[in-house]
Structure formats: C-alpha cells, structure tokens
N, C-alpha and C positions, 0 to 999 in steps of 0.2 A: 466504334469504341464505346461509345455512350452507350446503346445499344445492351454489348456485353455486359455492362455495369449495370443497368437499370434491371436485366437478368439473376444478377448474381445473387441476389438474395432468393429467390428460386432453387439455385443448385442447391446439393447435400452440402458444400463446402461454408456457403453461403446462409444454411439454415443453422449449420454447427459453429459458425462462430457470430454467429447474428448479425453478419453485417460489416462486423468491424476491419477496419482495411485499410493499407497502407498503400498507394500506388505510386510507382516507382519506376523499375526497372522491368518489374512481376508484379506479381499481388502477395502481402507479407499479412497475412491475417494470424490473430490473436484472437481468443475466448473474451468475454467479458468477466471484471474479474469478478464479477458473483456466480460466474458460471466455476470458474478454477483460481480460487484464491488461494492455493496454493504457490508456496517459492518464497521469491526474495522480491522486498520492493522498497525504492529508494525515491527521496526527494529532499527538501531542505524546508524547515521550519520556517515560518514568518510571522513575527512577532505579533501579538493584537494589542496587549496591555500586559504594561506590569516591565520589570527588567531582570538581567540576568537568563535570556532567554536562549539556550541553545540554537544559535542561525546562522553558524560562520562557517558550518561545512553538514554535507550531507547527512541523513539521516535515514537509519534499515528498518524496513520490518520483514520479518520471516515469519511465514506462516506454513504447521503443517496439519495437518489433522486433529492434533489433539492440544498442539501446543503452538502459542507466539508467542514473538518475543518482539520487543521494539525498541531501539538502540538508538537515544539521541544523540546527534555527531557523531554515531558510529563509536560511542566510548565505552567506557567501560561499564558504564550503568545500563544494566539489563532493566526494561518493565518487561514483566513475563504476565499472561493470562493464558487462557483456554477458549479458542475461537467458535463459536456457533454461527456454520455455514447455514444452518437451516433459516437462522432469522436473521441472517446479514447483521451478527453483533460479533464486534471486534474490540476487546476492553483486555489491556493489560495495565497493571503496574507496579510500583516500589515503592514502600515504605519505607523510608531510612529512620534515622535519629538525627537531631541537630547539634548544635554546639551547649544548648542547654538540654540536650536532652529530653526533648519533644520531638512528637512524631512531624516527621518531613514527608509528606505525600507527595508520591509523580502520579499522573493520573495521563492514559493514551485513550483514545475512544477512535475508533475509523468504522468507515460504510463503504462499500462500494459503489461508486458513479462512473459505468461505462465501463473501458479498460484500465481505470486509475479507481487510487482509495481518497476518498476523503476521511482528513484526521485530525484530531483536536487533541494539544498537548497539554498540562495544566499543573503548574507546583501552585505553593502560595504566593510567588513573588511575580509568576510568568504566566501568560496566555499565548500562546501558537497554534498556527493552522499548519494546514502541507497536504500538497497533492503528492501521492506515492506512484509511482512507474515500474513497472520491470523495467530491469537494469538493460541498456543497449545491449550488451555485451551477450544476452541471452537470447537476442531474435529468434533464433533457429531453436533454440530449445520451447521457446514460447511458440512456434509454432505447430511444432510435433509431438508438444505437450510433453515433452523425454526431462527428467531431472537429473 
C-alpha cells in the first residue's frame, strides 16, 4: 500500500491533482484550489479583534470567472469583487451607509493555501479570519470537476 502511495504522484491522476488525497475507502482526490477556484466554498469566521463579528454560523464564497461574491453567515449581505486567478487575488466588497450616514466598509481579501482559501474579513468594528472548504456535499463533483 505504501508502496502505491509513494507512486501516486507519478501517475497522470497524481500530477493533475498534485497530490492532494483523501484515503478512505478509495482515493477522493481534489485540484488545489489555485489550480480550480472555481465553485462554492464554505467555513465559519473567527474573530481576531474588534466585536460585532459575523461567527455564529457559516459563511460562502462563490467564485466564477469573472465574478465573487462572499456572504458573511450566509446573509443577506453580498461582498461582491472580480477574482484574478492569474495572481491568486481574491478581494471583494460593500460599502453601505451607517446610521449617520457615513460610509460603512466590509472588506473580504482570500489566497489560496493547498485545497482551502485563506480569508480575512474586516468592517470598522470587526477583524475575522476563515479557512474556506468545498462544501462536503460536493465530493464527487470536486472530483470530476462537473458543476
């Protein structure tokens, strides 16, 4: 078994997903996601500084070609930007208004690290990190790359 494993990055399967792999019941390999940041990807916020910080339930980012969007606790507050796969820069956000009528910035910034994003979240009140994952719920589609 070792053996086949120490191999696998050798195969074509092995050179096209770099390695990455889930051993199981089979082998469940994924792209890294700076190879296909494309889709849906999900984690939960964690606070660094500051309060009022969105981290009591999940949080999306969808990414397609020309557009992301990133949805803290999945609400109703879109940050929206325009992903650049070529330099691995992932920045979307929103500007609202406040109660006096100054501008409220949300600010999202993520990288790719391996088969997860790393992400930095940021109003004026709030500092949050978050590892993002393809959703469980997509294995198979993560691995046949099918949307």
């Amino acid at each position: 078994m070792m053996a086949v494993l120490a191999g696998f990055h050798k195969t074509l399967l092995g050179r096209l997903t770099r390695g990455t792999c889930i051993i199981g019941l089979g082998l469940l390999c994924g792209a890294a996601a700076a190879d296909d940041p494309y889709g849906d990807w999900i984690g939960t916020l964690v606070a660094d500084k500051g309060h009022n910080c969105p981290v009591n339930t999940p949080s999306l980012m969808q990414i397609t070609p020309k557009h992301m969007v990133f949805a803290p606790e999945t609400g109703a507050l879109l940050l929206r930007g325009k992903p650049d796969k070529a330099t691995q820069h992932y920045h979307a956000d929103l500007i609202m208004e406040d109660a006096n009528h100054k501008p409220l910035p949300m600010v999202f910034e993520a990288h790719p690290v391996g088969d997860t994003f790393e992400g930095v979240y940021g109003t004026p009140e709030c500092r949050a990190h978050i590892t993002l994952k393809r959703p469980e719920s997509r294995a198979w589609k993560n691995f046949i790359g099918a949307d």
